[in-house]
Every structure is written in structure tokens, then in C-alpha cells.
C-alpha positions as CSV (number, residue, x, y, z in Angstrom):
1,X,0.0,0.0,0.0
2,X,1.3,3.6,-1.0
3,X,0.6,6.4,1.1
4,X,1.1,9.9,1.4
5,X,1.4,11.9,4.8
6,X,0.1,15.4,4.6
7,X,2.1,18.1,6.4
8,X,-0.4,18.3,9.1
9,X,-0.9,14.4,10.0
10,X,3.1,14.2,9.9
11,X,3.2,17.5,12.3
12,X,0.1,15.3,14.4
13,X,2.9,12.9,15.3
14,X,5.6,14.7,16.2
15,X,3.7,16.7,18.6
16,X,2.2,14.1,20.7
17,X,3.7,10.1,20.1
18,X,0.8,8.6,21.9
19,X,-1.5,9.6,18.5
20,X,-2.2,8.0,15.6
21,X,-0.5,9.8,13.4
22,X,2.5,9.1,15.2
23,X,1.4,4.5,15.3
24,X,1.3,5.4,11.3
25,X,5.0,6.8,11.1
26,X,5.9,3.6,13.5
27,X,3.9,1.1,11.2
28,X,6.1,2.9,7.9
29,X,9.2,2.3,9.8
30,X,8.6,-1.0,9.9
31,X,7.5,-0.9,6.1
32,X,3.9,-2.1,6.7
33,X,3.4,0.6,3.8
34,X,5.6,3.2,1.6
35,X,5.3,6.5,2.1
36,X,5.9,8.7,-0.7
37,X,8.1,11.6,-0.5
38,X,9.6,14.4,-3.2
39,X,11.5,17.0,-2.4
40,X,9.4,19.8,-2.1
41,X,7.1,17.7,0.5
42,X,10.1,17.3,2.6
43,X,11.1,20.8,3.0
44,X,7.5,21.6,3.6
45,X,7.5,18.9,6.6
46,X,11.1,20.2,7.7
47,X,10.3,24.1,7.6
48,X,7.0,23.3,9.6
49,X,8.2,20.9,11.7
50,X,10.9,23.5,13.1
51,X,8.4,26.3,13.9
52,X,8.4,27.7,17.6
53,X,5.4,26.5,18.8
54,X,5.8,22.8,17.3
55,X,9.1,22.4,18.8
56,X,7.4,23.6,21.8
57,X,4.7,21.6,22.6
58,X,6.0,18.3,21.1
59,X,9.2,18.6,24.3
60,X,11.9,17.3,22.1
61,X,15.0,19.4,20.5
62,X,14.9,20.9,17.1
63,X,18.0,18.2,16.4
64,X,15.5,15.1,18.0
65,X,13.0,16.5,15.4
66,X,15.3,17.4,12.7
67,X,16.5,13.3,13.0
68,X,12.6,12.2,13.1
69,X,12.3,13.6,9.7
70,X,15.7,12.0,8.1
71,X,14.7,8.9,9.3
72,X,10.9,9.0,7.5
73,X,12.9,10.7,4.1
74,X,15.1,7.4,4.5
75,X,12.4,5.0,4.6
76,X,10.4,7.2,1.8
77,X,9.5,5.9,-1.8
78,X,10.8,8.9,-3.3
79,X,8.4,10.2,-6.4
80,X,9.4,12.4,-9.4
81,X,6.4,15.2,-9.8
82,X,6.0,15.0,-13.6
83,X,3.1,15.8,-14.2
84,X,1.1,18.9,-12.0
85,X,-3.0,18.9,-12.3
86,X,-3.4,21.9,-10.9
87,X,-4.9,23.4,-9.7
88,X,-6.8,20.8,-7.9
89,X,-7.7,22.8,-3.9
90,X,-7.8,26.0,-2.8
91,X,-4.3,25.2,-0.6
92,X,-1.7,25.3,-3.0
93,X,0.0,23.1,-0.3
94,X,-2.4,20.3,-0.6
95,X,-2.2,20.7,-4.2
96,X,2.0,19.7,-3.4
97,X,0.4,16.5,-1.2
98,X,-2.0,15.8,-4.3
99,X,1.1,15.9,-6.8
100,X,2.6,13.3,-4.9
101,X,-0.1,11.3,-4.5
102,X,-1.0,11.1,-7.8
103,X,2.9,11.0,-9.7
104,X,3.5,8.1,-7.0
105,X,0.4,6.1,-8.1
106,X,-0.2,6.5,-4.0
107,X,-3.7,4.7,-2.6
108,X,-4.1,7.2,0.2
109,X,-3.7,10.3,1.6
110,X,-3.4,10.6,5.2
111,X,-4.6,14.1,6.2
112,X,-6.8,15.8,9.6
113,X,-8.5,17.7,6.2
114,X,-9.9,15.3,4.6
115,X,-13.1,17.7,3.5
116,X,-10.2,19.8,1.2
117,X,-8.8,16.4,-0.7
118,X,-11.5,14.4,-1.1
119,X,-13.1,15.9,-4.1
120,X,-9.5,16.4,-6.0
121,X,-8.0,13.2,-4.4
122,X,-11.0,11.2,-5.5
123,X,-11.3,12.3,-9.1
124,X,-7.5,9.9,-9.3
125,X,-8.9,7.3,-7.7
126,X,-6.8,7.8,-4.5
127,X,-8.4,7.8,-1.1
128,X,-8.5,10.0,1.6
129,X,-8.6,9.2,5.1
130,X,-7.8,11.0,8.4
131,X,-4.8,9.0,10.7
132,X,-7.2,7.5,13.0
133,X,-9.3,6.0,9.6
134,X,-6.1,4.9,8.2
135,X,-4.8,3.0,11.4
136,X,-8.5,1.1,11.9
137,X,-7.9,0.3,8.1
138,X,-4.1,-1.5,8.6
139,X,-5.1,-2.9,12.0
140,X,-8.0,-4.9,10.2
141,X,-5.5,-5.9,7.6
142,X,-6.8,-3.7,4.6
């Protein structure tokens, strides 16, 4: 299974490792499922990741952090955007997320905003499903 994290869901689990968001980074580890990754997603997930108030309430160190991220880019199917359908949202950040999705022939997108993909996600085929969906969906072996 291919997935997608969107910047928010990946932010979900470095601010609190007790979430699901943060089981799903755990499960791709382990490579239960890719993750799919271009460039441009990472330094979005890297330049959020490192704000203040992230930092902040998720009690580890901008290095801890900075390491969290290296190791998902390590584990990360990485996908080559050839092709942009844009525009496809009203976030020209989900329309990055989308991008990926589709170029890497991804089966989900992981996201808390699942009402802003669905519609542009769906129109690929590709599904859309908040952290907690997704993790009821592996953990009944789908």
C-alpha cells in the first residue's frame, strides 16, 4: 500500500507520540506501507516541523526532530512530480500532497483535512482518510 502523509498528520505525530498519526510513522518504519516523498514535500514537513510552537509543545529538540524527519525521508519511496493537475484545492500546499499522491500512483492520503482532498483526491482514484481512519484500516489488515 502507498501512502502519502500530509504536512499536518506528519506535524500530528511529532507533537504528541501517543496519537495516531504518530502509530502510522511507527507502522512505515517497519515498512507495513511506503510512504511517498519528493523533495518539495520534505522541506515543507522540515520548515514546519521546526516552527516555535511545534518544537514547543512536542518537548523534544529541534536536532530530535530534525532526526525524526531524516529517518521518514530514509524510509520514503521517493516520487518524481512530472506531471502537475493543478490546480486541484484552494491550498496550493495540498495541491503539493496531491502531486505526490498522484505522480507516485499513492492509494491514500493521510490528512486531519480530509473535507479539502477528497473531491480532488477522488477524481484519481486515490483515497483520503484521516490518521485515526487509516490505522483502523491497517489494524484490520486492509
Amino acid at each position: 500500500m502507498r501512502i502519502v502523509l500530509d504536512t499536518a498528520a506528519l506535524i500530528s505525530s511529532i507533537r504528541s507520540n501517543t496519537g495516531a498519526a504518530a502509530e502510522i510513522v511507527r507502522l512505515a518504519i517497519l515498512k507495513r506501507f511506503e510512504v511517498l516523498m519528493d523533495y518539495k514535500l520534505a522541506c515543507e514537513y522540515r520548515q514546519v516541523a521546526m516552527r516555535p510552537d511545534h518544537i514547543a509543545t512536542s518537548g523534544r529538540k529541534a536536532e530530535d526532530i530534525e532526526d525524526f524527519i531524516v529517518t521518514l525521508e530514509s524510509i520514503a519511496i521517493p516520487v518524481f512530480v512530472a506531471t502537475r493537475h493543478r490546480p486541484l484545492s484552494q491550498d496550493v500546499n495540498d495541491d503539493m500532497v496531491l502531486d505526490v499522491a498522484i505522480n507516485g500512483h499513492a492509494e491514500i492520503v493521510v490528512t486531519n483535512n480530509v473535507k479539502d482532498f477528497a473531491l480532488a483526491a477522488g477524481k484519481f482514484g486515490i483515497k483520503v482518510l484521516t490518521p485515526g481512519q487509516f490505522l483502523m484500516k491497517i489494524r484490520k489488515g486492509g
